[in-house]
C-alpha positions in Angstrom: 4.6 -46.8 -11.4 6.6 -44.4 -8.7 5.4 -42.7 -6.2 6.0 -39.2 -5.8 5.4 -37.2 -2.5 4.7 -33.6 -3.4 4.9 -30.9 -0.1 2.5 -28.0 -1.3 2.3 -25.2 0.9 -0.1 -22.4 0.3 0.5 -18.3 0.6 -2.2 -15.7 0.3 -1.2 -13.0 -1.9 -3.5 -10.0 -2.3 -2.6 -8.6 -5.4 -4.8 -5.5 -6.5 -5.6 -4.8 -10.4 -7.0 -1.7 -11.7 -10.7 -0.5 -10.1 -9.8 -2.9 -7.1 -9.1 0.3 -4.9 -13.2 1.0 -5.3 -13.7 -2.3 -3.4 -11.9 -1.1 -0.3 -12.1 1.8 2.5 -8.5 3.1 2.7 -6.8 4.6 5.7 -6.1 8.6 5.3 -3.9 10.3 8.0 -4.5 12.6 9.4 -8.5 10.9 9.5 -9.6 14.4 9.8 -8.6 14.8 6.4 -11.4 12.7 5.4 -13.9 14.9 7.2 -12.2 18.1 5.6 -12.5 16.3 2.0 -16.3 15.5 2.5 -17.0 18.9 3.6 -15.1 20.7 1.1 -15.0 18.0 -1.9 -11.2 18.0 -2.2 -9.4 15.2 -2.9 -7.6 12.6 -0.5 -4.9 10.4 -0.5 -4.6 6.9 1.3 -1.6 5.5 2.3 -2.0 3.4 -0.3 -1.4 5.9 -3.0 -4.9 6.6 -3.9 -6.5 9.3 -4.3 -10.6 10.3 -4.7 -13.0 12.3 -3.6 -14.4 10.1 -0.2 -18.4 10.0 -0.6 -19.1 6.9 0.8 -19.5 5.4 4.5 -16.3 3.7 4.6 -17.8 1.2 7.8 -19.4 -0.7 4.9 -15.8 -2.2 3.0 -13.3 -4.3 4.3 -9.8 -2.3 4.8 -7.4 -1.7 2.1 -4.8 -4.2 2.4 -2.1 -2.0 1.6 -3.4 0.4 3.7 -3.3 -1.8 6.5 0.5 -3.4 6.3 1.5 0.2 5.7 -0.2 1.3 9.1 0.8 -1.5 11.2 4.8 -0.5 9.9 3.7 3.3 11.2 2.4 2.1 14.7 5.4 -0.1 15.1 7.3 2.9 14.4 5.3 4.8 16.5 5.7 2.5 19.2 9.7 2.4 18.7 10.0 6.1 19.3 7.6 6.2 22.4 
């Protein structure tokens, strides 16, 4: 029998599927959109791309990973032009 060495390397992937969006709180800019949308009702749109109708405290979910890389690229941005 031969030996065989195998090198595994693990990668975490988030990879959303439809109704995963629900599971997260998304970043909105500017935030005081938010507070306009749960005044008024209107819709809102994350940076992610999605868009609803905020009616929920948004402290409770863990932050949209899109969301996130997409705001960390805008600060870094941000920062460059400062």
């Amino acid at each position: 029998m031969t030996a065989v060495e195998v090198d595994v390397k693990t990668t975490n992937v988030t990879s959303l599927e439809d109704g995963d969006h629900d599971k997260f709180a998304h970043v909105v800019v500017p935030s005081s959109a938010v507070t306009q949308a749960y005044i008024t009702g209107s819709e809102v749109r994350a940076l992610c791309g999605k868009v609803w109708v905020p009616t929920r405290a948004p402290e409770l979910f863990e932050v949209c990973p899109e969301c996130k890389e997409l705001l960390e690229v805008v600060k870094a941005h941000w920062a460059d032009d400062a």
